[in-house]
C-alpha positions in Angstrom: 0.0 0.0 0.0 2.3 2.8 -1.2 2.0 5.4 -3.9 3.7 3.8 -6.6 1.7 0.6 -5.9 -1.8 3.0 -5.6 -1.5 4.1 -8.6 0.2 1.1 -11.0 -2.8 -1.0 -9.5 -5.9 1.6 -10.3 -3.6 2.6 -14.0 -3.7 -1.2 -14.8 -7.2 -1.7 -13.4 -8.5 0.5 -16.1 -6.3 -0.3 -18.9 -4.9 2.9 -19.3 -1.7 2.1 -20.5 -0.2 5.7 -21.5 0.8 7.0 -18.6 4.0 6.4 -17.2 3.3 5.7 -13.1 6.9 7.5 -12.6 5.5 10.2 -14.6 2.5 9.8 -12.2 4.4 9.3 -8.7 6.8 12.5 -9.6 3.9 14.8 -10.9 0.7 15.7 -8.9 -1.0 17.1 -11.7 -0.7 13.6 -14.0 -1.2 11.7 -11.0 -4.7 13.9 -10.3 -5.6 13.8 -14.4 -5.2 9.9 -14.1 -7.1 9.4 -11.6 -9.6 11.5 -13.1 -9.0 9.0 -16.1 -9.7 6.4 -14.1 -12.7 7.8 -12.4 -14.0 8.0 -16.0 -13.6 4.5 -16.7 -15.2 3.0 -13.8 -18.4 5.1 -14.4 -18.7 4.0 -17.6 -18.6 0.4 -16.5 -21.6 -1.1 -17.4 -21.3 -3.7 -14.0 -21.4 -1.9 -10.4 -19.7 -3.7 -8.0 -19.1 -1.9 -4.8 -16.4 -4.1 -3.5 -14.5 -2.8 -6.6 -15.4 1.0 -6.5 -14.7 1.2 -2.7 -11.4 0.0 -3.5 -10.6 2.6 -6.0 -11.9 5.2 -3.8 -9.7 3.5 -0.9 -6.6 3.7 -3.1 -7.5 7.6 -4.2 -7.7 8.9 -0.8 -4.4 7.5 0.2 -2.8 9.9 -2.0 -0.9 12.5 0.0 -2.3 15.2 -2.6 -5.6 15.3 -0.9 -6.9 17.9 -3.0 -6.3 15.9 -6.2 -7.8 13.0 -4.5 -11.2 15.1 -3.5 -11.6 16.1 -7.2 -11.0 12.6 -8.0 -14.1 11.4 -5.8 -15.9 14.1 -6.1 -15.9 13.2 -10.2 -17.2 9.6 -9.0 -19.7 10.7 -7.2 -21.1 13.0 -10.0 -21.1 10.6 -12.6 -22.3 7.7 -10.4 -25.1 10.2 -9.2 -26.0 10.9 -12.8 -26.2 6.3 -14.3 -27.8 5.8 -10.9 -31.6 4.2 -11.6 -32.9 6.5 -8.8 -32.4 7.8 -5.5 -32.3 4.0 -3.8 -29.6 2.9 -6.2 -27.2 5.5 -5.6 -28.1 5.9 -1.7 -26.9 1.9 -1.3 -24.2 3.0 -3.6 -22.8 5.8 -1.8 -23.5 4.7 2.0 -21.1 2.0 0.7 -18.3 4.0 0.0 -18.3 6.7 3.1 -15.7 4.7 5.6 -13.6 5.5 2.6 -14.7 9.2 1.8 -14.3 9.5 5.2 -10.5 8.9 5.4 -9.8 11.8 3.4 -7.6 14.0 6.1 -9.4 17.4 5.9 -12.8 17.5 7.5 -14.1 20.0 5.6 -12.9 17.7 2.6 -15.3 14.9 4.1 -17.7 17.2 4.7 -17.5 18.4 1.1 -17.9 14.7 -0.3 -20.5 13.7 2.2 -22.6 17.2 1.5 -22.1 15.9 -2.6 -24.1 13.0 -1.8 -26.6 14.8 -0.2 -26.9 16.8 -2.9 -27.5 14.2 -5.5 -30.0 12.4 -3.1 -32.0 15.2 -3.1 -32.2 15.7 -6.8 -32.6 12.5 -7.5 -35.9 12.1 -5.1 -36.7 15.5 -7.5 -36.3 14.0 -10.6 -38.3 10.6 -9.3 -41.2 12.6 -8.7 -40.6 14.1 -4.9 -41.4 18.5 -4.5 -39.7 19.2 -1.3 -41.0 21.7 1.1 -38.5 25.0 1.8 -36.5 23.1 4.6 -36.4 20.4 2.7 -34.6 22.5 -0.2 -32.5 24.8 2.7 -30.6 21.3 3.2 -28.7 21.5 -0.1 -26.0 23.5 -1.3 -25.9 26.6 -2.9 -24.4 24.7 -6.4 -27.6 21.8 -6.4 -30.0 24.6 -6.3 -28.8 25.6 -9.0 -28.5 22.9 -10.7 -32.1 22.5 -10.4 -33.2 25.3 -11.4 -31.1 25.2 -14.8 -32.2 21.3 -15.3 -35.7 20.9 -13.6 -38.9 20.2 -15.7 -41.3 20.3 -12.8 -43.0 24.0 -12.3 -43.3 23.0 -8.4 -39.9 22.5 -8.0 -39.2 25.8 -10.1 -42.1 27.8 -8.3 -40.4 26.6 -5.1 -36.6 27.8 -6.4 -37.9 31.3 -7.3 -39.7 31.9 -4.4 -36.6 29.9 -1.4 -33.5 29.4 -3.6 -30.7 30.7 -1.4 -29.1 32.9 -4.5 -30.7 35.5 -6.4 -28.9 33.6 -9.2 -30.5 30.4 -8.7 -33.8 32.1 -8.0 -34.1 34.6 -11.5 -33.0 31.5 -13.1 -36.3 29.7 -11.9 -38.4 32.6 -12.2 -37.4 32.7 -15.9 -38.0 29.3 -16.8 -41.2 28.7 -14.7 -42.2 31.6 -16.8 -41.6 29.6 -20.0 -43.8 26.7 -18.6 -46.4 28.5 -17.8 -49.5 27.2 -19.7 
């Protein structure tokens, strides 16, 4: 469990053959893009396997680059929050993989990655159908809001952003496109 053997395992693991680990080991910044490369392949897989995704997240955290490492997970949360089949599917998902979010050094680094799955909980309980009340909506961040109110189809989700989205951003950007729903 060193570096060099972090990051030979998780480059082999998903085939990317290209980059040199010494490269990686001597270079934050190739070390971060390849694990961002491998973050990318792992999402795309079409098979979830926990066992498999907790050790790449267990690997990534080791890194003594924490902030590289954050990105990294942060990326496999978004993209695993955006294939999951709903908000069940990516809650079993994540509450899999936060013993290993949680070794991350920096709390507000946990906190971040923790507050990310949150996030996507909450908009994926939207997009399944669920309008959440104001407090319910005060529980997210400042950046789901928004991403709501830029994605969202449902007027009562939008009427609810214009009228309790933390931003004035997030909340002219509902205004205007519960506007263009109106019947």
């Amino acid at each position: 469990m060193t570096l060099r053997s972090d990051v030979a395992e998780l480059l082999a693991g998903a085939g990317i053959l290209d980059v040199d680990v010494e490269d990686a080991l001597a270079d934050e910044h190739v070390r971060s893009s390849a694990y961002q490369r491998v973050v990318e392949v792992t999402a795309a897989s079409p098979v979830r396997d926990r066992d498999r995704d907790r050790a790449i997240v267990a690997m990534i955290v080791r890194d003594p680059h924490q902030m590289g490492a954050r990105s990294a997970v942060v990326a496999l949360v978004d993209r695993m929050a955006r294939k999951a089949g709903g908000p069940a599917e990516f809650r079993l998902w994540s509450d899999g993989l936060v013993p290993e979010f949680d070794r991350l050094t920096s709390e507000k680094d946990r906190e971040f990655v923790r507050n990310r799955c949150v996030d996507w909980l909450f908009c994926l309980s939207v997009e399944d159908g669920h309008v959440p009340q104001t407090a319910e909506l005060a529980r997210v961040t400042d950046w789901m809001q928004r991403l709501l109110a830029e994605v969202s189809t449902s007027r009562a989700v939008l009427d609810l952003l214009a009228e309790s989205g933390r931003t004035k951003k997030t909340r002219n950007i509902a205004t205007n496109r519960a506007i263009s729903r109106r019947p």
